[in-house]
C-alpha positions in Angstrom: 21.4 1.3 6.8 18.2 2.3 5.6 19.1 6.0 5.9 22.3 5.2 3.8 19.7 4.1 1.0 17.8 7.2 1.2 20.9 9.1 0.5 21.9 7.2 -2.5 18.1 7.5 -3.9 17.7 11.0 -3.7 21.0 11.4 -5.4 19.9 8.8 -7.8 16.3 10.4 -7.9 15.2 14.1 -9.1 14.0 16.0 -6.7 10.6 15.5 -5.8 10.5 19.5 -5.2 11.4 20.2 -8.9 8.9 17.9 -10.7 7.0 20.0 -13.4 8.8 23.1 -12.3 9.4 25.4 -15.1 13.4 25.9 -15.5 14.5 30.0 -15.4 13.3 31.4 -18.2 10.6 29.0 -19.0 7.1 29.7 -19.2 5.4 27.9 -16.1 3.0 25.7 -17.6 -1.0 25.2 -16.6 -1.8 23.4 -13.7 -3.8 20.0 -14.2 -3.8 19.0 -11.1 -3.0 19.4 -7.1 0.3 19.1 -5.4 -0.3 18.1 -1.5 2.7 17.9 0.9 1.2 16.2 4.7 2.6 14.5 7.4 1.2 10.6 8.0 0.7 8.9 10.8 -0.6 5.6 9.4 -1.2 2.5 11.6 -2.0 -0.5 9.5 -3.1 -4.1 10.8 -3.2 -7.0 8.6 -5.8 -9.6 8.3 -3.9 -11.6 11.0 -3.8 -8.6 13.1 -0.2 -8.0 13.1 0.1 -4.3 13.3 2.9 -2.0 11.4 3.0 2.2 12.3 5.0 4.7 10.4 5.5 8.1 10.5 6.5 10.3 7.3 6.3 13.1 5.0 4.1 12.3 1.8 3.4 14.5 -1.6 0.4 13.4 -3.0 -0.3 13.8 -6.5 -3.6 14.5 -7.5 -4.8 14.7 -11.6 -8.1 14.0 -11.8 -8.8 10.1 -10.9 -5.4 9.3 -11.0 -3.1 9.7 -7.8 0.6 9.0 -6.5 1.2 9.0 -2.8 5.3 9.1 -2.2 6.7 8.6 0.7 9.8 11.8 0.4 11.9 10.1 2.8 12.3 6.6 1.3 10.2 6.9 -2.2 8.0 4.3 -1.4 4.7 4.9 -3.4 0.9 4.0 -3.8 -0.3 4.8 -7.9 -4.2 4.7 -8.5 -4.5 5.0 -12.2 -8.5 4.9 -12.2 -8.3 6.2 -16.2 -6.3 2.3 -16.5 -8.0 0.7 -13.3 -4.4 0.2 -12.1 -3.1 -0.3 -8.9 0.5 0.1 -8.3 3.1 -0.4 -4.9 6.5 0.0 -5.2 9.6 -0.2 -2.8 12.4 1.5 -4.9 15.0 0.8 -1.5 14.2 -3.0 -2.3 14.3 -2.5 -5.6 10.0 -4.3 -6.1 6.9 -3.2 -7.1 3.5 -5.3 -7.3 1.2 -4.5 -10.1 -2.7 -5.1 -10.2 -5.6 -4.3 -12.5 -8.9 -3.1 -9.6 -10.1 -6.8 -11.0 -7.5 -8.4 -10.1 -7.0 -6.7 -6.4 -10.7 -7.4 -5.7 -10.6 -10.8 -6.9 -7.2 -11.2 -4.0 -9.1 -9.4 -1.6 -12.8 -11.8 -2.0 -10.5 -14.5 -1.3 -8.6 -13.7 1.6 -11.9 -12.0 3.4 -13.6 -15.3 2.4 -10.9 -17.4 4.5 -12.0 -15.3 7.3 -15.5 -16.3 6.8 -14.9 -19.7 6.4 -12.3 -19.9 10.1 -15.9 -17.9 11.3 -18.2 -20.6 10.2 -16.1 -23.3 12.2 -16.5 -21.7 15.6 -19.9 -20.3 16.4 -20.9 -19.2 19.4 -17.0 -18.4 20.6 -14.8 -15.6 21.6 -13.1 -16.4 18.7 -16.0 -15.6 16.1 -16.6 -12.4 17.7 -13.0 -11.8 16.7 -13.4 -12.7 13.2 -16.7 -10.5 13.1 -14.9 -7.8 14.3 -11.7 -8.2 11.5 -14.5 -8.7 8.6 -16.3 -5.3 10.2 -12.8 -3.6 10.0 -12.9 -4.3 6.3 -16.3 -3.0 5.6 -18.1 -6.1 5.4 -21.2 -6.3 6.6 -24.3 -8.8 6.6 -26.6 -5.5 5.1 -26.3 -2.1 3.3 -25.0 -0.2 6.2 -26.6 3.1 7.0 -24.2 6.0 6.4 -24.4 9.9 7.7 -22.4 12.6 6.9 -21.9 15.1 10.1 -20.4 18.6 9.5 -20.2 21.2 12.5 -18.3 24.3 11.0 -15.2 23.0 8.9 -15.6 19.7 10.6 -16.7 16.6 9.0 -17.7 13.0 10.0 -18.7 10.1 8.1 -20.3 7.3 10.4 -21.4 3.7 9.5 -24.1 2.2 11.2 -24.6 5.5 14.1 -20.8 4.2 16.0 -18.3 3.1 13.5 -16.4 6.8 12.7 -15.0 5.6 9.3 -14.0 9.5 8.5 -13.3 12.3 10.7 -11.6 15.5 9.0 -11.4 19.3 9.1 -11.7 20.5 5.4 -10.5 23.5 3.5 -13.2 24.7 1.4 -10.9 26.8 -0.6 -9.1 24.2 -1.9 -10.1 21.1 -4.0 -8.9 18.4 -4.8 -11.3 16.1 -6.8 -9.9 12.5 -7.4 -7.8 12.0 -4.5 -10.2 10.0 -2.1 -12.4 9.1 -4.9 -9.2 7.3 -6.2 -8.6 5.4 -3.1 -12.7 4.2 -3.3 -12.1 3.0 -6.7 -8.8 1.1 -5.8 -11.4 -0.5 -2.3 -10.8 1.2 0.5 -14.1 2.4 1.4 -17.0 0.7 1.0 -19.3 1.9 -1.5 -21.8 3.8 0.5 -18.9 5.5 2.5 -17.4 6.6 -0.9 -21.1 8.8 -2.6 -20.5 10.7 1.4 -16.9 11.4 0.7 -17.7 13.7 -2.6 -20.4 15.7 -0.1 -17.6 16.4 1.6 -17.1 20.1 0.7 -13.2 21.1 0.2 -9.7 19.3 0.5 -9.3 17.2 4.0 -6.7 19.3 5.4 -6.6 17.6 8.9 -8.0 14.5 10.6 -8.1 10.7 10.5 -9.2 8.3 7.8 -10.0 4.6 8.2 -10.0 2.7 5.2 -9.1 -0.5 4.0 -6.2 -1.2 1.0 -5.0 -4.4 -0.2 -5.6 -7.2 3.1 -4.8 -4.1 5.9 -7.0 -2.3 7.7 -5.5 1.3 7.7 -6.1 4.6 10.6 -4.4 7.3 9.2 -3.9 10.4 11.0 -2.6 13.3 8.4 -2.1 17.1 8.6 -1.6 19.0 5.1 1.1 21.2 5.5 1.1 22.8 1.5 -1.9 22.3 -1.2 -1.1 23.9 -4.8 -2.1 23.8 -8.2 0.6 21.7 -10.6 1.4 20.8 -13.8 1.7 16.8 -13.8 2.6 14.7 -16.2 2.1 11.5 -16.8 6.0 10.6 -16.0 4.6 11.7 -12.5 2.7 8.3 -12.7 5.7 6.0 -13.9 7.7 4.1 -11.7 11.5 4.0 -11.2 13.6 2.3 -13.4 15.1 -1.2 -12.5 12.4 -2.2 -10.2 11.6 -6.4 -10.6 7.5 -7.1 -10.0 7.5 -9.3 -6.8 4.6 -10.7 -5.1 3.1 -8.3 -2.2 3.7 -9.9 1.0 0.5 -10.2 3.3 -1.7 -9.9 0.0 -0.4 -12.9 -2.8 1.0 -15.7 -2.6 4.9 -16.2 -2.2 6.7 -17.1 -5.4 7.5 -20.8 -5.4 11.1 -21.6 -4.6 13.1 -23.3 -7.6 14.7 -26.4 -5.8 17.6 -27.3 -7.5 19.0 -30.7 -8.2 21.9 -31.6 -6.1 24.7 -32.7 -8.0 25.1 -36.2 -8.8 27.3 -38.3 -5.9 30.0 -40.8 -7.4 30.2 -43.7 -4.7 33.8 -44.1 -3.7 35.0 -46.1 -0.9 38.6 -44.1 -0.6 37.3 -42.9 2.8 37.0 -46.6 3.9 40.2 -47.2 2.6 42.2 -44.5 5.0 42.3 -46.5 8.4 43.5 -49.9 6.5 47.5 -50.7 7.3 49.2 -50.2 4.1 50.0 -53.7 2.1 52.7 -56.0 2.5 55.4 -55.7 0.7 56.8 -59.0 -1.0 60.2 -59.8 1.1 62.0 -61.1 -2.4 65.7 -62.0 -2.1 
């Protein structure tokens, strides 16, 4: 079924291959920003630790601090507008998107990494603790400044937290750059602060590797490949949403919408039904 949808979007949808191509004849304007085409595999677990993989094709739009990642199968999308401290998902299939200011998405994010603390505070000394330790490690919290290092070994690079915890480990084209993309995704939360001055050391576009991060209430391991990098006019349409979407909370990150219970319809008492297994009256015998 979902296929079916995909079909109907991308006749619904230009193609993502044509945005801010010059038509024949037209002068192709200057690039102001990077066009990367990669393939994902992203594995992300929840703060319950429910765990959700996918595997895709994504273009990411880079223009300075703001991004788009598109999914080119389904059009699902992550904006960053860090010029508007924006954050925007949106599911064009079911029709939703969920809109939040960096305030706002930090704010969500305190509170649902301070439930965690809390549930930790109740059971010291347990198996269960260690658990919670582990989630609230998994989202970058820890009790100090960690200690960050950057490795590079030829076009390899590795950022690691704390001398074990591998937060970054990519090959990098130094030919190609790409400022904005990851410094987005800091800006938006995923990496903690001290992770984030080590990503701009990094030296050229991450063409291959994985990245653990954190967005929204999900711990995320993403394991990408670049497959095209190239200069690109984008505009800021590139940044908009499809039409018709309805803003709907995001599930695992707000809270549901309340459900409008509806009055039942008033009930007029009748005994008609009491009435069926009574013998019919007597007629008068009159003569």
């Amino acid at each position: 079924m979902k296929l079916v949808l995909a079909a109907l979007l991308a006749l619904a949808l230009p193609s993502f291959a044509t945005w801010g191509a010059a038509s024949e004849g037209e002068q192709e304007p200057a690039a102001n920003g990077v066009a990367i085409e990669r393939t994902v595999k992203r594995t992300s677990i929840d703060w319950l630790g429910r765990v959700q993989e996918i595997q895709r094709k994504e273009l990411v739009l880079v223009r300075g601090g703001d991004v788009a990642i598109i999914d080119l199968t389904f059009g699902e999308r992550l904006i960053i507008r860090s010029s508007q401290k924006k954050i925007v998902r949106a599911d064009p299939l079911a029709r939703e998107y969920a809109e939040f200011t960096f305030e706002q998405a930090a704010a969500l994010r305190k509170a649902g990494l301070d439930e965690i603390r809390a549930a930790k505070a109740r059971v010291p000394g347990t198996d269960d603790e260690k658990e919670l330790d582990a989630v609230l490690t998994g989202f970058e919290q820890y009790p100090s400044e960690p200690q960050v290092e950057l490795k590079s070994n030829g076009a390899q690079r590795e950022i690691i937290v704390n001398n074990d915890r591998v937060r970054v480990s990519v090959q990098v084209d130094d030919k190609v750059s790409a400022p904005g993309w990851l410094e987005a995704l800091s800006a938006a939360g995923a990496f903690h602060p001290a992770v984030a001055g080590k990503l701009k050391e990094l030296g050229g576009l991450p063409s291959k590797g994985t990245l653990r991060y954190a967005m929204f209430l999900d711990r995320v391991v993403e394991q990408f490949e670049v497959t095209s990098a190239r200069p690109r006019e984008i505009a800021d349409a590139d940044f908009e949403l499809p039409k018709g979407l309805v803003r709907a909370p995001l599930k695992g990150f707000e809270k549901p919408a309340p459900r409008a219970v509806s009055k039942p319809p008033s009930l007029k008492q009748s005994f008609k039904e009491d009435d069926a297994d009574k013998p019919p009256p007597l007629k008068d015998d009159k003569k």
